[in-house]
C-alpha positions in Angstrom: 19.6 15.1 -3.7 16.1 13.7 -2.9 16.2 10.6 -4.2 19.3 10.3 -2.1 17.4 11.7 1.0 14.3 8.8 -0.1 17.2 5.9 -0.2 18.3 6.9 3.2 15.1 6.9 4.7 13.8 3.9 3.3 17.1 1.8 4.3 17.2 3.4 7.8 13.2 2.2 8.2 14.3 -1.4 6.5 12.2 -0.7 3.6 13.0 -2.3 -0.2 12.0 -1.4 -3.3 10.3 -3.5 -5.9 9.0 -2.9 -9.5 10.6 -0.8 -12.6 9.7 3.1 -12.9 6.7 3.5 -14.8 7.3 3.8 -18.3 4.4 6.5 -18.9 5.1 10.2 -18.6 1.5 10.9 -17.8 -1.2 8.4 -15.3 -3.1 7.8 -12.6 -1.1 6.4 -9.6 -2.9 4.2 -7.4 -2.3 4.6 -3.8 -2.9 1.3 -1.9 -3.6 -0.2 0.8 -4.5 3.4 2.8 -4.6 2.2 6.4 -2.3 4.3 8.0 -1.0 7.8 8.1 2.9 6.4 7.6 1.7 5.9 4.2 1.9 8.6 2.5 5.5 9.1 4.1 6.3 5.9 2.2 4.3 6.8 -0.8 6.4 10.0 -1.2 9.7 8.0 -0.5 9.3 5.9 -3.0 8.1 8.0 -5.9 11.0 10.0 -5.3 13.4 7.1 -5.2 12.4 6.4 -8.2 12.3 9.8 -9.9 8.7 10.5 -9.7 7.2 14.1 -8.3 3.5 12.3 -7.4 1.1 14.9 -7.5 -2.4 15.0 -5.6 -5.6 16.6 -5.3 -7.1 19.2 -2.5 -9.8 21.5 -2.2 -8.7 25.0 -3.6 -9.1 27.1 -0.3 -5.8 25.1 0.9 -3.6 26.9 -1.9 -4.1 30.1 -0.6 -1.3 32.0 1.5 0.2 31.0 3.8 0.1 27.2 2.9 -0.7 27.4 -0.9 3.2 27.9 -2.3 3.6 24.8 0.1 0.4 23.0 -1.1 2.3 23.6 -4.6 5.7 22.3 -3.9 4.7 19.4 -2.3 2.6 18.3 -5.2 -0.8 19.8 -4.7 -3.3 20.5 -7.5 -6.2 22.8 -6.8 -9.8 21.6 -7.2 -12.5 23.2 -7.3 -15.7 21.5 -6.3 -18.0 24.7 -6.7 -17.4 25.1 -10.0 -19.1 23.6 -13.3 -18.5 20.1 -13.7 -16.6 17.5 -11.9 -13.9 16.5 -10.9 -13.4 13.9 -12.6 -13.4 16.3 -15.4 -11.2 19.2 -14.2 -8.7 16.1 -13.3 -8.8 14.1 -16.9 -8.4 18.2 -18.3 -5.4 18.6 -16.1 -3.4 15.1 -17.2 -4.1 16.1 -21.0 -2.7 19.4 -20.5 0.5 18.0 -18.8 3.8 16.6 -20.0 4.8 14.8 -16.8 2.0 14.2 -14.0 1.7 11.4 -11.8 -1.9 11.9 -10.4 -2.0 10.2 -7.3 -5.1 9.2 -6.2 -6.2 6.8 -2.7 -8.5 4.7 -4.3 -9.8 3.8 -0.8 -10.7 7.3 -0.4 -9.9 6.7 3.3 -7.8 4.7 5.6 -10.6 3.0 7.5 -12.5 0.3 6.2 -15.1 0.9 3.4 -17.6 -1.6 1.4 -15.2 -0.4 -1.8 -13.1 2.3 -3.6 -14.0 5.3 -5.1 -14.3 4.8 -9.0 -12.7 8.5 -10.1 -9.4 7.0 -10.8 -10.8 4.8 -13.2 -13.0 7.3 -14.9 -9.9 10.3 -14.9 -7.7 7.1 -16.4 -10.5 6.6 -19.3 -11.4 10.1 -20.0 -7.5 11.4 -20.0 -6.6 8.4 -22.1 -3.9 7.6 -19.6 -2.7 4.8 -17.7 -3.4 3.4 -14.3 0.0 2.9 -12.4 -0.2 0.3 -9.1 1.7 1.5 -6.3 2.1 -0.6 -3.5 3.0 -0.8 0.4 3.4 -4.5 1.8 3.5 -3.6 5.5 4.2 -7.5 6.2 7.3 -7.8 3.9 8.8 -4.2 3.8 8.3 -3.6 0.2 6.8 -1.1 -1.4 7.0 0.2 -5.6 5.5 -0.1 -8.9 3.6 -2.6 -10.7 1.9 -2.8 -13.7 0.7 0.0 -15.9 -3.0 -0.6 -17.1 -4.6 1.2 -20.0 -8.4 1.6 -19.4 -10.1 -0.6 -22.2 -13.8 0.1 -20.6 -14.7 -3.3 -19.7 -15.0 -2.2 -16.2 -15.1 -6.1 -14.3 -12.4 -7.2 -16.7 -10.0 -4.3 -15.6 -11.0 -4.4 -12.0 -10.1 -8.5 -11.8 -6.1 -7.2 -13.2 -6.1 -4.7 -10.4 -7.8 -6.9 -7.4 -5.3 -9.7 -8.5 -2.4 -7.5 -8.1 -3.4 -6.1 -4.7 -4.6 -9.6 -3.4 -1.3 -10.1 -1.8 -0.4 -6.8 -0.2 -0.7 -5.9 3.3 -1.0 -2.8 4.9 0.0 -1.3 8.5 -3.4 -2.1 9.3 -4.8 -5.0 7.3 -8.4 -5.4 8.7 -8.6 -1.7 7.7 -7.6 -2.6 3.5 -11.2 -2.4 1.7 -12.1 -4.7 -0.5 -10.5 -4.0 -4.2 -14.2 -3.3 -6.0 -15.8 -0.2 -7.4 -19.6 0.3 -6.8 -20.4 0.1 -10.5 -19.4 -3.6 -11.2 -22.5 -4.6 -8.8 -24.7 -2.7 -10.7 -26.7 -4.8 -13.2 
């Protein structure tokens, strides 16, 4: 029923799809470009046109009643940022405790215009020992879906170059607004 609800709202907003399911049960799904709120509308459209249940992270004062069983439903995982350790941590804990989870995570970390992304996808991908899945809107052509699936092999640059490539193409709503496709730690010498 959703992914019949997904197809209908994707067709009636001229929306196509493009790229295969990913293959892996368990990985990191990129979220990219972030420059508009419509995105995660899209985002959740396709995942579940393609059978996926994308999952995300939130502070753990939003599961609490009344909003936490929706927090839950919709995908929400719990952090929580007061506790020992990191994220990063609790996150590459959660994905090796999971059968199915598609972790999705805005690289961007916002939908305004940054010098680069936020590195904790890469780092929950390595430390889980999962794969990176690229997700994609292309505001300009109407498409939006899956891409490759990268396994972290810790050459940080190397990785980075497959991922940049990818997204060098794509367009969000608001393109000026797309940050550049680089993590902090591959200018650090």
């Amino acid at each position: 029923m959703i992914q019949l609800l997904a197809r209908l709202f994707l067709s009636l907003t001229g929306w196509k799809s493009e790229g295969a399911r990913p293959r892996a049960r368990r990985f990191v799904l990129i979220a990219a470009p972030h420059t508009s709120n419509w995105d995660l509308a899209f985002l959740l459209a396709f995942s579940w046109f393609y059978g996926i249940k994308p999952s995300f992270m939130a502070k753990h004062s939003l599961f609490r009643w009344p909003m936490g069983p929706v927090m839950r439903l919709l995908g929400g995982i719990p952090i929580q940022r007061h506790r020992r350790g990191n994220v990063v941590d609790q996150m590459a804990d959660t994905l090796r405790e999971s059968e199915d989870l598609a972790l999705t995570v805005p690289a961007e970390g916002t939908r305004s215009y940054a010098d680069h992304w936020k590195s904790g996808f890469y780092h929950i991908a390595r430390k889980a020992e999962v794969p990176i899945v690229l997700s994609f809107l292309d505001y300009e052509r109407k498409v939006g879906g899956f891409g490759p699936e990268i396994v972290p092999s810790g050459d940080l640059r190397a990785d980075m170059k497959i991922i940049r490539d990818f997204y060098a193409d794509k367009k969000g709503r608001y393109p000026e607004q797309f940050s550049p496709v680089r993590l902090p730690e591959e200018d650090e010498d």
